[in-house]
PAKOLVEX-28842 format. One record per residue (C-alpha): residue number from 1; x, y, z. Coordinates in nm, 2 decimals, always signed. Example, Ala and Ser with C-alpha at 12.3 -4.5 7.8 and 13.67 -1.06 7.14 Angstrom:
n	east	north	up
1	+1.23	-0.45	+0.78
2	+1.37	-0.11	+0.71
This chain:
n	east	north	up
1	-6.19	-9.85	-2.69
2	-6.19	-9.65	-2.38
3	-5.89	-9.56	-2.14
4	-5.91	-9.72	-1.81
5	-6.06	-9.51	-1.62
6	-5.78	-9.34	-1.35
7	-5.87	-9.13	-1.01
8	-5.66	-8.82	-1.04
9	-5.61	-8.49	-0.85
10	-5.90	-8.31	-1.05
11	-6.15	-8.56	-0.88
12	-6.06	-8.42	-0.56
13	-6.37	-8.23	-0.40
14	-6.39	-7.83	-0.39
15	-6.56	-7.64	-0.16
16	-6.91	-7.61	-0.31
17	-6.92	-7.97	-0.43
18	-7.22	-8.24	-0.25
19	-7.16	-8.62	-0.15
20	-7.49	-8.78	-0.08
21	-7.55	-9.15	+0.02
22	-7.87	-9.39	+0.06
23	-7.83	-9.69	+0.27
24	-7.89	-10.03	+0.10
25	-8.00	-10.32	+0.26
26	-7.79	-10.67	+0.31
27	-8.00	-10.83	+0.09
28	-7.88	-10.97	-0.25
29	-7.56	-10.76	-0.14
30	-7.19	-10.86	-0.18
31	-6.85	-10.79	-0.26
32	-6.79	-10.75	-0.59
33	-6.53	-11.03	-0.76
34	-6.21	-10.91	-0.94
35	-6.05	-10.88	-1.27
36	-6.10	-10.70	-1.62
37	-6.42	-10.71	-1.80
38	-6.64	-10.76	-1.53
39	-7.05	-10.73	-1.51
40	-7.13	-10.61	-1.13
41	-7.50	-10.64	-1.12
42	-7.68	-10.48	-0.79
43	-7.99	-10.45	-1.01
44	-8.15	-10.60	-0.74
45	-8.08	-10.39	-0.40
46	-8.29	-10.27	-0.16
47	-8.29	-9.98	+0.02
48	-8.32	-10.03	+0.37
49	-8.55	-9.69	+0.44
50	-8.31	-9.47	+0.60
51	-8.32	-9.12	+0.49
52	-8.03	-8.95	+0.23
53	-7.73	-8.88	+0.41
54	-7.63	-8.51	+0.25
55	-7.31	-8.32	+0.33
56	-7.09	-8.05	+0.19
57	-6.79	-7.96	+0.09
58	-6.66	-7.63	+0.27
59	-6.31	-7.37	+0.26
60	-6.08	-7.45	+0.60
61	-6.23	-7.13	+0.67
62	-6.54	-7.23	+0.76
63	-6.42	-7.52	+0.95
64	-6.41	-7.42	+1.36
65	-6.09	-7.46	+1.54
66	-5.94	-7.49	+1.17
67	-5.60	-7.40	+1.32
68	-5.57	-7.72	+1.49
69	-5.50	-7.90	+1.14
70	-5.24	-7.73	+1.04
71	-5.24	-7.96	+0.67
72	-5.60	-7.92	+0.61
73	-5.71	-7.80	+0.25
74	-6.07	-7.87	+0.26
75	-6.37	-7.94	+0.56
76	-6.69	-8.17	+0.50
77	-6.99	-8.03	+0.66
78	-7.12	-8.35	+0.82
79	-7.40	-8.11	+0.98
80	-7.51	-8.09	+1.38
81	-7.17	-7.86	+1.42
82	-6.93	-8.14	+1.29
83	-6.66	-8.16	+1.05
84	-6.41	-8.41	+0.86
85	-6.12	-8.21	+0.79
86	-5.91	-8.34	+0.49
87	-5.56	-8.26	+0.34
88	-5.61	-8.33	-0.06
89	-5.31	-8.25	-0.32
90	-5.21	-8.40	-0.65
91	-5.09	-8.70	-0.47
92	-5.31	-8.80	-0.20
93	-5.64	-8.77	-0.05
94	-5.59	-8.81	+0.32
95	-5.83	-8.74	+0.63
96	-5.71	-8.53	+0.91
97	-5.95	-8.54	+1.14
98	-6.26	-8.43	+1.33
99	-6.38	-8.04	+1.43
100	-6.64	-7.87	+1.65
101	-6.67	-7.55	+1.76
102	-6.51	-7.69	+2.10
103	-6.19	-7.76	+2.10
104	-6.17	-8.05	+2.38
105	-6.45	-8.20	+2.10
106	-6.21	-8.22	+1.84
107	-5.95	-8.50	+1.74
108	-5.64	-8.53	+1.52
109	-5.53	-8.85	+1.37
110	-5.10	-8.88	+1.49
111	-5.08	-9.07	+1.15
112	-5.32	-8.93	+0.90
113	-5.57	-9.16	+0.73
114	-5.44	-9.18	+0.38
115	-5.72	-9.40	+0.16
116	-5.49	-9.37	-0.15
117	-5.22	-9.18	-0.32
118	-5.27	-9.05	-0.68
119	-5.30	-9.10	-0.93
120	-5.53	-9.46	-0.88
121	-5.57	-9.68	-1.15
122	-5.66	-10.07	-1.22
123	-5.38	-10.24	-1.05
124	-5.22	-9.95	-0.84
125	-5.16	-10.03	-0.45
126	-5.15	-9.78	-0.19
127	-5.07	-9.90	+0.16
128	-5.13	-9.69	+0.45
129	-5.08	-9.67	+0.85
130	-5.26	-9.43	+1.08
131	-5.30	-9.39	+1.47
132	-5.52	-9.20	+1.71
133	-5.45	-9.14	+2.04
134	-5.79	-9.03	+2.21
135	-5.85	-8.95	+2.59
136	-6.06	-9.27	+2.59
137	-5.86	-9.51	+2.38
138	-5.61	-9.51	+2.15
139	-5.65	-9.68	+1.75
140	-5.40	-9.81	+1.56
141	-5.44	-9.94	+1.20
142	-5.35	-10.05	+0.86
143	-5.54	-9.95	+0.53
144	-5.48	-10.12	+0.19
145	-5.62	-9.97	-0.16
146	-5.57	-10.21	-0.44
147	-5.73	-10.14	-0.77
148	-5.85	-10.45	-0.84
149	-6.13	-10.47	-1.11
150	-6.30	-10.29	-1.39
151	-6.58	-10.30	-1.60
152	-6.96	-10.23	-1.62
153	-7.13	-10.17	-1.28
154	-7.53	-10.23	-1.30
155	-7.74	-10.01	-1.01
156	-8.12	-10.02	-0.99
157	-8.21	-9.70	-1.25
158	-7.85	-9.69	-1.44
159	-7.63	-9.89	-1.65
160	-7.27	-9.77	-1.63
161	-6.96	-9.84	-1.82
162	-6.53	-9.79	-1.77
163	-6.58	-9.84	-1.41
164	-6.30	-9.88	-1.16
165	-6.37	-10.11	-0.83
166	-6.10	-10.00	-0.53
167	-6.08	-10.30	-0.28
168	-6.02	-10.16	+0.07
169	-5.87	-10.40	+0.35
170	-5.85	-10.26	+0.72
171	-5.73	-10.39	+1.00
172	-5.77	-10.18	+1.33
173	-5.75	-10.24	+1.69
174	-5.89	-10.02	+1.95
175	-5.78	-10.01	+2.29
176	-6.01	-9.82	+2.54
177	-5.93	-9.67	+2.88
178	-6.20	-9.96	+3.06
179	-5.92	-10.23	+2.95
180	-6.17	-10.35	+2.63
181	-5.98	-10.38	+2.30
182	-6.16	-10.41	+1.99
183	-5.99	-10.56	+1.64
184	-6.17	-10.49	+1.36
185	-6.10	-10.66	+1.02
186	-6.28	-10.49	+0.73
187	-6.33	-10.52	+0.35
188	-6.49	-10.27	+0.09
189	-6.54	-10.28	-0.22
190	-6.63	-9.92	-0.42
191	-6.71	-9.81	-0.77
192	-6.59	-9.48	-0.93
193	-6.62	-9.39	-1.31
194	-6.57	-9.05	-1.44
195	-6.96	-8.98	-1.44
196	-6.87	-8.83	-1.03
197	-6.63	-8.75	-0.79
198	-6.77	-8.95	-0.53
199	-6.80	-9.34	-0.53
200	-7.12	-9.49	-0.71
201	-7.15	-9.79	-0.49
202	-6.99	-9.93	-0.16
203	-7.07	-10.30	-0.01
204	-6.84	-10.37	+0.27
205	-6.82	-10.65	+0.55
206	-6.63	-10.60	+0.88
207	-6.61	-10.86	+1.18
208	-6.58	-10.68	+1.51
209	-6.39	-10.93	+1.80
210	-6.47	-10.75	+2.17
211	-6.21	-10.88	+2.42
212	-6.28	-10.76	+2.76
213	-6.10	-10.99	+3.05
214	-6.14	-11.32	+2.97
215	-6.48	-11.25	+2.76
216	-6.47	-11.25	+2.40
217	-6.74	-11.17	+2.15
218	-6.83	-11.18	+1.78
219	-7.00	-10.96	+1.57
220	-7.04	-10.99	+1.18
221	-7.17	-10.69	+0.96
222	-7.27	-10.64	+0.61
223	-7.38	-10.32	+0.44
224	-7.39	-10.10	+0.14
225	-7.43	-9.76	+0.01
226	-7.56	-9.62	-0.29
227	-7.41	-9.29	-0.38
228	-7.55	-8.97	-0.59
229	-7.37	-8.66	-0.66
230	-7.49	-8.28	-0.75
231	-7.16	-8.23	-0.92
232	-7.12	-8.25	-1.24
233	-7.45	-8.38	-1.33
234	-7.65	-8.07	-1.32
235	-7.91	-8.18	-1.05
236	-7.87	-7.82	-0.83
237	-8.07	-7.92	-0.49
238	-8.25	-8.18	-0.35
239	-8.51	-8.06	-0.09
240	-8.83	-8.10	+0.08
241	-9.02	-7.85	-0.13
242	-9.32	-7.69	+0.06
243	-9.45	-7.55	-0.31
244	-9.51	-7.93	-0.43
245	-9.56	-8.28	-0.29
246	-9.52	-8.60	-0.44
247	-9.70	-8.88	-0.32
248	-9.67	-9.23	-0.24
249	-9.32	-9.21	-0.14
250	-9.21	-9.47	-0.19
251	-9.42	-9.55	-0.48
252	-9.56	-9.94	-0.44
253	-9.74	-9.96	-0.73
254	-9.61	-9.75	-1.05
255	-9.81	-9.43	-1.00
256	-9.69	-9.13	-0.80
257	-9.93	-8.82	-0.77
258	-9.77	-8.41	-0.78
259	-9.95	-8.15	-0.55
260	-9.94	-7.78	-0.58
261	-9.76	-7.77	-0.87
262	-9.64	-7.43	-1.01
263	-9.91	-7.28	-1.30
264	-9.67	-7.16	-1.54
265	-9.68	-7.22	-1.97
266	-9.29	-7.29	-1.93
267	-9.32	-7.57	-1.68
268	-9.17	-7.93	-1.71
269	-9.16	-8.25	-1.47
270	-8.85	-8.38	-1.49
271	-8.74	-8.75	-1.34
272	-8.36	-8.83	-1.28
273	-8.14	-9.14	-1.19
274	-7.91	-9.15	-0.96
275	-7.61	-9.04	-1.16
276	-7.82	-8.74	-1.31
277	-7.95	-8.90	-1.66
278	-8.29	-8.75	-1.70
279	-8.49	-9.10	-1.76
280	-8.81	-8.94	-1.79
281	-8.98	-8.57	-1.87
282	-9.34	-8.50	-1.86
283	-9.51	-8.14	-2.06
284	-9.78	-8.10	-1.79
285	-10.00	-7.86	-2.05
286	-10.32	-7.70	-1.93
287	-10.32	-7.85	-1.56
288	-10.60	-7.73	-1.30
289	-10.37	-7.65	-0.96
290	-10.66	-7.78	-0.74
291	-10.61	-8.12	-0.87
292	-10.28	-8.39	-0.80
293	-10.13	-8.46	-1.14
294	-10.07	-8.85	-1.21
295	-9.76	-8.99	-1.38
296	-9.69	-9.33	-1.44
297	-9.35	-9.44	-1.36
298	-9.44	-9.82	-1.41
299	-9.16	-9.80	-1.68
300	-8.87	-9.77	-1.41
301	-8.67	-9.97	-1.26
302	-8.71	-10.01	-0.84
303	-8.48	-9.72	-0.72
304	-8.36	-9.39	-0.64
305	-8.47	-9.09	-0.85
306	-8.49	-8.76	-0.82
307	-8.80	-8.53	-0.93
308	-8.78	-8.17	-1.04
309	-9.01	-7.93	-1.14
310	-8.89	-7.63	-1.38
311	-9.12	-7.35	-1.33
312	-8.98	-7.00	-1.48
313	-8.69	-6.97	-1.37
314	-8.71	-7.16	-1.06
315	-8.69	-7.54	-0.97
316	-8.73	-7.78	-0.73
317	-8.66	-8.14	-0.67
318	-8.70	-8.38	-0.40
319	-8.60	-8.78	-0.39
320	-8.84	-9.02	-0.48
321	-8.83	-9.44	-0.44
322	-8.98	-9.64	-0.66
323	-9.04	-9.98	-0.49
């Protein structure tokens, strides 16, 4: 029998590491229930179409205005010149804050944003207040972690056992300087296992009450994420690759078609899941360049996967959707 899987200070992220996210769609989507022993099945998701969402791990010395968070250990490249700065030790993981290049740009939580201390196991709590005071309003907050379930958690292309669910409760209240205040109350739910660093799945619901005079509104939200990670799981890079193309993308009917492949004796296809489990691998032999290779991926399940071709000692991958 396995140990229950516990977050610790070694899943922490280092510069160098990569979180990547796809968005799922609302339906067949929930939170997950609690207890020991559970089955979590998402088999069934959708993604909703919106590209991979890839950012990266980065020294404080990359990070602009880095002196401004004086606590910082690590930045998160969030691309267009922004920046999550976080403090992580071997008892917390805490956010920081936000950088740019310009200053003015850049904001500091007054109470840091702690989503749990460590070590994190099944039934650990971690309770948490944070405040930021912004030219334009001011939020204030509460944040519980709860370990709350564990079990086998089910994804569309992987199977995955000794996982930890983390139930997340938030309350928040924005004020703004128009008079508005906003209270948001918000619940996620996310799987981790000791296949990554990063979560493997998040579903959360929010509800979002606008009270401006005597006006009040209602908004309810329901969404999910599906996460993949480059580290440790040996898939190097995901890009658009100019030297191949894969075609459909998504694939609709269980065939997917490879352009411009590399000519090379040593070449393979190689097709991954989302936590990096190779699930299928193709020996192209004699191929003729001029002409799209077909493979059949009838045999998988509707999903995320990654192809890569290993030519030499090159390769290259780019995200695929089977549909």
């Amino acid at each position: 029998m396995k140990a229950q899987y516990t977050i610790t200070a070694a899943d922490n992220p280092v510069p160098g590491d990569v979180q990547s996210f796809i968005d799922i769609d609302s339906t067949n989507l929930s939170l997950g229930s609690s207890g020991t022993s559970q089955m979590w099945n998402y088999s069934t998701v959708v993604i909703n179409g919106n590209p991979l969402v890839t950012s990266t791990f980065v020294p404080m010395s990359s990070v602009p205005n880095n002196f401004a968070f004086p606590g910082g250990t690590i930045g998160l490249d969030l691309g267009g010149g922004g920046y999550g700065v976080l403090s992580n030790t071997s008892a917390k993981f805490e956010y920081l804050g936000y950088a740019e290049t310009t200053l003015s740009n850049c904001w500091m939580y007054s109470d840091p944003f702690k989503p749990y201390s460590l070590p994190f196991t099944y039934g650990s709590t971690s309770p948490d207040n944070y405040l930021l005071i912004q030219p334009t309003n001011t939020t204030v907050g509460t944040f519980t972690t709860t370990g709350d379930g564990t079990g086998t958690l089910v994804l569309p292309t992987a199977t995955v056992s000794n996982v930890l669910k983390l139930r997340y409760l938030q309350y928040e209240s924005d004020t703004t300087s128009t008079g508005s205040i906003l209270n948001f109350t918000i619940t996620m739910d996310q799987w981790r296992a000791s296949v990554s660093k990063f979560p493997l799945l998040e579903v959360q619901t929010s509800t979002m009450v606008v009270t401006t005079g005597t006006n009040v509104s209602v908004t309810y939200n329901k969404n999910g994420r599906i996460y993949s990670t480059y580290y440790p799981l040996g898939i190097s890079s995901i890009e658009n690759s100019s030297e191949f193309k894969v075609f459909p993308n998504p694939v609709t009917n269980g065939e997917l078609f490879i352009s411009n492949i590399p000519l090379s004796e040593r070449m393979t296809i190689e097709i991954y899941n989302v936590l990096g489990q190779t699930v299928k691998t193709i020996l192209p032999g004699s191929q003729n360049n001029s002409e799209p290779k077909k493979i059949n991926v009838s045999d998988l399940a509707k999903g995320i996967y990654y192809l890569r071709i290993n030519a030499k000692e090159t390769a290259k991958t780019q995200m695929i959707i089977i549909e």
